[in-house]
C-alpha positions in Angstrom: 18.6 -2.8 -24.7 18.8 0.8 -26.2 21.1 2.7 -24.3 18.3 5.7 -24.0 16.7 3.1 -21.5 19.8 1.7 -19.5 20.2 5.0 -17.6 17.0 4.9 -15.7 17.1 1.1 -15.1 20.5 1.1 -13.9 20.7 4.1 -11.5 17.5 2.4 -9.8 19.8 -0.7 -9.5 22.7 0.9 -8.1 20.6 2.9 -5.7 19.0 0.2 -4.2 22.4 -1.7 -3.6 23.9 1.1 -2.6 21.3 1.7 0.2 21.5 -1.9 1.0 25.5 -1.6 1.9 25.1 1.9 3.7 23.1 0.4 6.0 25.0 0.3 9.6 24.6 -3.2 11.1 23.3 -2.6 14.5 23.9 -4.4 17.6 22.7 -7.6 18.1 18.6 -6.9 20.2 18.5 -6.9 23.7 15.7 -6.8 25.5 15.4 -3.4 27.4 12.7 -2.4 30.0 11.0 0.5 29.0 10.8 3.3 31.1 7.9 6.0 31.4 10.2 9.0 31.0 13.6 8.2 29.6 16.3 11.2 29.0 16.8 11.3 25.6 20.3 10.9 24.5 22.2 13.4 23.6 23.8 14.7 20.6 27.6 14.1 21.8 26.8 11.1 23.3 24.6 9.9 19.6 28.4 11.6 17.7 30.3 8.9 20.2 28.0 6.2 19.1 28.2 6.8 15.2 32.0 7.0 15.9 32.5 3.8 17.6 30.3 2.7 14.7 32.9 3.8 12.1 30.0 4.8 10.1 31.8 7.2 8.1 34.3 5.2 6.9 31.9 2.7 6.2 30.1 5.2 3.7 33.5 5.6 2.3 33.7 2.2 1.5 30.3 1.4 0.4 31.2 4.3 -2.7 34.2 1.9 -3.5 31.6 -0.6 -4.2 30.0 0.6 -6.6 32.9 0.7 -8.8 33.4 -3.1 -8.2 29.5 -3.8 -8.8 29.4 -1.6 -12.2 31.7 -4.3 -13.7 29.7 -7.0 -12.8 26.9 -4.6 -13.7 28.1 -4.1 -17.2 28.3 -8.1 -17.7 25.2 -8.5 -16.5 23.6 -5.9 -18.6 25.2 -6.9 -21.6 27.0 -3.5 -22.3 29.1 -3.5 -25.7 32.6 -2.8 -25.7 32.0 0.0 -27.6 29.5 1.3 -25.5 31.7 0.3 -22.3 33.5 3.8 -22.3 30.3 5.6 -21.9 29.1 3.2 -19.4 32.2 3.5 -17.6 31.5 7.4 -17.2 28.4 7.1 -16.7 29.4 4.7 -13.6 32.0 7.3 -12.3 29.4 10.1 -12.4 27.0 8.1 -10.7 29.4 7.6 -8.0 30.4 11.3 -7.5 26.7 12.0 -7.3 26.6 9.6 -4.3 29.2 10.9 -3.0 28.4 14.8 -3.3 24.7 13.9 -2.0 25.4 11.2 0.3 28.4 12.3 1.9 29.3 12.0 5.8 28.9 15.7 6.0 25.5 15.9 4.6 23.9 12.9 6.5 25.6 13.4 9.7 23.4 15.8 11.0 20.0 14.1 10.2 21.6 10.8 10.9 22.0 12.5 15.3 18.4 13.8 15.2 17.6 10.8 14.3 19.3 8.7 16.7 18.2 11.7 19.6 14.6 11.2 18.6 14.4 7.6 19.2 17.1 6.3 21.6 17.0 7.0 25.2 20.7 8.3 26.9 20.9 5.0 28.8 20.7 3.1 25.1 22.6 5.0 23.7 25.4 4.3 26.2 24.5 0.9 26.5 25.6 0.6 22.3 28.7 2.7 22.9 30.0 0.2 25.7 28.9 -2.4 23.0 30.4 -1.1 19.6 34.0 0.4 22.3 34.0 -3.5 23.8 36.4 -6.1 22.2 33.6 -7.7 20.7 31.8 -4.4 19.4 35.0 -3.6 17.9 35.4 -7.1 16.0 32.1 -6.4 14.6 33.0 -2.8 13.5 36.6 -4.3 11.7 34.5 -7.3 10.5 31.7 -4.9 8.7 33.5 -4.2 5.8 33.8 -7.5 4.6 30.4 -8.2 5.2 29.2 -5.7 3.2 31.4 -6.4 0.5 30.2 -10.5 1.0 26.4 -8.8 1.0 26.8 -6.6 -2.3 28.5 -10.3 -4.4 24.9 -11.6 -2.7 23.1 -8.9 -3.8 25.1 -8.5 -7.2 24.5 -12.0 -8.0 20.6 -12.0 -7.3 20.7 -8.8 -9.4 21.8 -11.0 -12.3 18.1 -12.3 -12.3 16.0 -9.7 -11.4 17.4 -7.0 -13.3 16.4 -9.1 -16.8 13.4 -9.3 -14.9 12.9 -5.6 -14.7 14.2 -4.7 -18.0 11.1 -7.2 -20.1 8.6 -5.3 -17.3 10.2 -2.1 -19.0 9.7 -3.2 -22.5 6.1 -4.4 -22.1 5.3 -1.7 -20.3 6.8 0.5 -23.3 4.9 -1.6 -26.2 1.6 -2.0 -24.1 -1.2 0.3 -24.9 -2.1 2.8 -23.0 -5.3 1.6 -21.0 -8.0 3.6 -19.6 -9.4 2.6 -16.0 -12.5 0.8 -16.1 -15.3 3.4 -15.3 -16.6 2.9 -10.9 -19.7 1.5 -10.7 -21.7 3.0 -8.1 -23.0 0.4 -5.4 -19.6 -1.9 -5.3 
C-alpha cells in the first residue's frame, strides 16, 4: 500500500479501537421502577460516580494501548522497516492527539452533563454503592485487564478486516466515477 494512503486508513482504525477501550463498563442492569418525577442527580454526586469508576485512569490506560496495538498494527499492515521509523512517529503523534483532544480534562465536563441529563439522584447513588462495594471495586481493578484482553480481540479481528478495507479503498480508487441513474417520475 502507498504510504500516501496508510494515514487515512489507519487513524480510522486506531480511532475506532480506541473508542472501543474508552468505553466505561457499566454496572451490570437492574431493573429499576420508574418514577414520574425523579430528582436528577447531581453534579457532585455524577463526579463521585465517575470517580469510583476510575474513569480517568482508565483513559490513561487506554492511550497506553495504542502504543501496544501500533506494533501489531505495523505487522498487520505490512509496514517496511524502512518505513517503520516514520510509522513509529506517525504512531506517537497520533497518540498525543488523543491525548491533547481526549484528555480527562476535556471530556470531564460533558461526560457530568451527560450523566445529570439522564440518571436520576437515586441511580446515581445506587451505582456509587455499586462501583464503592467490594464487588464494584473488583470490577473497577479488574477493568484494565479487560480492556487490554478486548483490544488483543479487537486487534486480532482487525487483522482481517483491515485487508478488507484497504481492497474497498483501492477499488474504490481505480473505479470510475459513476453518475446516478437519472429518477423516474412515478416510482
Amino acid at each position: 500500500m502507498a504510504s500516501r494512503h496508510l494515514g487515512p486508513v489507519l487513524a480510522a482504525a486506531l480511532l475506532g479501537l480506541a473508542g472501543c477501550a474508552q468505553q466505561p463498563v457499566a454496572a451490570p442492569p437492574v431493573a429499576a421502577p420508574q418514577a414520574a418525577a425523579q430528582t436528577p442527580a447531581t453534579p457532585a454526586s455524577v463526579e463521585r460516580l465517575l470517580a469510583a469508576m476510575n474513569i480517568e485512569q482508565m483513559m490513561e490506560g487506554s492511550y497506553a494501548q495504542v502504543g501496544k496495538m501500533a506494533e501489531g498494527m505495523a505487522e498487520q499492515m505490512g509496514i517496511k522497516e524502512k518505513d517503520r521509523p516514520a510509522f513509529d512517529r506517525f504512531m506517537q503523534r497520533v497518540t498525543e492527539v488523543m491525548q491533547e483532544e481526549a484528555s480527562w480534562a476535556r471530556l470531564k465536563g460533558p461526560m457530568v452533563e451527560i450523566y445529570t441529563r439522564h440518571y436520576s439522584e437515586e441511580e446515581v447513588q445506587g451505582l456509587i454503592a455499586f462501583y464503592e462495594s467490594p464487588l464494584g471495586r473488583s470490577m473497577v481493578a479488574k477493568t484494565p485487564a479487560v480492556m487490554r484482553d478486548s483490544a488483543a480481540v479487537s486487534q486480532e479481528m482487525m487483522k482481517r478486516v483491515l485487508p478488507r478495507i484497504m481492497a474497498l479503498a483501492k477499488e474504490m480508487r481505480s473505479a470510475p466515477a459513476r453518475r446516478p441513474a437519472p429518477r423516474r417520475e412515478g416510482l
